[in-house]
C-alpha positions in Angstrom: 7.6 -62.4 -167.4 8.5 -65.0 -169.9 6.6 -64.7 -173.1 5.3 -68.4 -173.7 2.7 -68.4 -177.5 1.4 -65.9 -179.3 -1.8 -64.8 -178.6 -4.2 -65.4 -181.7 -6.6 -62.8 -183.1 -9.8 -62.7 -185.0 -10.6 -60.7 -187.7 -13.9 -58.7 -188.4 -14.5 -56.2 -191.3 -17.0 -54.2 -192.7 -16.8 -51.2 -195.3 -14.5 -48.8 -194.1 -13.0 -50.5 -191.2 -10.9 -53.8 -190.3 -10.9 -54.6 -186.7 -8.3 -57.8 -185.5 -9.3 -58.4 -181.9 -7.8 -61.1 -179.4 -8.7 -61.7 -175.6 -6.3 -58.5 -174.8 -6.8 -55.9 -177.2 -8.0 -54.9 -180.4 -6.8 -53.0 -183.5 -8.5 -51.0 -185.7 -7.9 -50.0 -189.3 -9.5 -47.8 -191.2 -9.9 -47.0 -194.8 -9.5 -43.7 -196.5 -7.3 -41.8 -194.4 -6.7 -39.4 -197.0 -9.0 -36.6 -198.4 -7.6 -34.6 -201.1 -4.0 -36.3 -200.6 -4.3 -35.0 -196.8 -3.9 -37.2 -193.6 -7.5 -37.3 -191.6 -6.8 -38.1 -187.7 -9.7 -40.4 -186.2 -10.5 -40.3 -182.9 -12.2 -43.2 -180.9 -15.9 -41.4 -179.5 -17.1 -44.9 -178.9 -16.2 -48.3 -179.0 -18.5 -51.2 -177.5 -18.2 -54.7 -178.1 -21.3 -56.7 -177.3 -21.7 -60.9 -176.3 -23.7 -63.2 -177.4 -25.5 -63.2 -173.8 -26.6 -59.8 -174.5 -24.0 -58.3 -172.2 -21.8 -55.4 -173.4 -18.2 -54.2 -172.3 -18.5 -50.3 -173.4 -14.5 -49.6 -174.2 -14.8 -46.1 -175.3 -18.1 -44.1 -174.5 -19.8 -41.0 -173.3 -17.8 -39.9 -170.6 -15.9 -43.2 -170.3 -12.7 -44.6 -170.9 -12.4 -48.5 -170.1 -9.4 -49.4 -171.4 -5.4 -49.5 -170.0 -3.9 -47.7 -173.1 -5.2 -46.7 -176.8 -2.2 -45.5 -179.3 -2.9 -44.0 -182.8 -0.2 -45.3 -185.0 1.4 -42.7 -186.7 4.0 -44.4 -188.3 1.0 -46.9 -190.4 -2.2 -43.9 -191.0 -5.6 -45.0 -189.7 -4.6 -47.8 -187.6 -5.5 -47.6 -183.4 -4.7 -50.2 -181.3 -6.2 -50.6 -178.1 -5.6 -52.5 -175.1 -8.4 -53.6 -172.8 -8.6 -53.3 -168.6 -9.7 -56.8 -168.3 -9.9 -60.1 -170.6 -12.5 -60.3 -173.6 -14.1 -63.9 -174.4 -13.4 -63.1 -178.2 -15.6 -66.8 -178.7 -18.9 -64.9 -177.7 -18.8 -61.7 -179.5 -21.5 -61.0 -181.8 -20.9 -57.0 -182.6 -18.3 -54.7 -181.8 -19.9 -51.2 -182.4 -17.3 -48.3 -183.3 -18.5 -44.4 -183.5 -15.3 -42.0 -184.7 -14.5 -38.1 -185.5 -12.3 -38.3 -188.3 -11.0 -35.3 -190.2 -8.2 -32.6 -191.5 -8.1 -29.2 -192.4 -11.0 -30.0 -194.6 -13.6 -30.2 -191.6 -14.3 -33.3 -189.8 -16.7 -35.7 -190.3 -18.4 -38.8 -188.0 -18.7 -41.9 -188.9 -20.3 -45.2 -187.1 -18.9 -49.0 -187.6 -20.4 -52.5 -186.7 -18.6 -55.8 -187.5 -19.8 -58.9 -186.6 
């Protein structure tokens, strides 16, 4: 298939978290992957992204996975991108709601995101 523009991407962030999303998937970045100099792995628990029409597309949840293929990025720490089933309408999004484990040999700790 030839490749014909590149798709464009908004951008959301919130303390902790940068999220770049276009109509065919979405990439996460978090802050402060290290604690005490070590790498923390995060791990997607949940991931919703809510319309302005009060409709949601749950991504990640309980149980769930709604999505063709998620990679953590080793190579750049923190970052997960994400690539969705079906196409999102990134002109009527008003949250995207992200819940991660997140942790190293220190222990792990959860942590909840909303951008809008």
């Amino acid at each position: 298939i030839p490749a014909a523009e590149r798709i464009p991407a908004d951008d959301y962030s919130t303390d902790g978290l940068t999220v770049s999303i276009s109509p065919v998937g979405m990439t996460l970045c978090f802050d402060n992957v290290y604690n005490d100099g070590e790498y923390e792995e995060y791990t997607l628990q949940k991931l919703v992204i809510s319309y302005s029409d009060g409709s949601t597309y749950v991504v990640v949840g309980t149980n769930m996975i709604n999505y063709m293929s998620a990679v953590y990025d080793s190579e750049n720490n923190g970052i997960i991108h994400v690539t969705f089933n079906r196409l999102v309408d990134v002109e009527t999004i008003s949250n995207i709601s992200v819940e991660v484990v997140h942790g190293s040999s220190h222990g792990t700790t959860e942590a909840s995101y909303s951008v809008s």
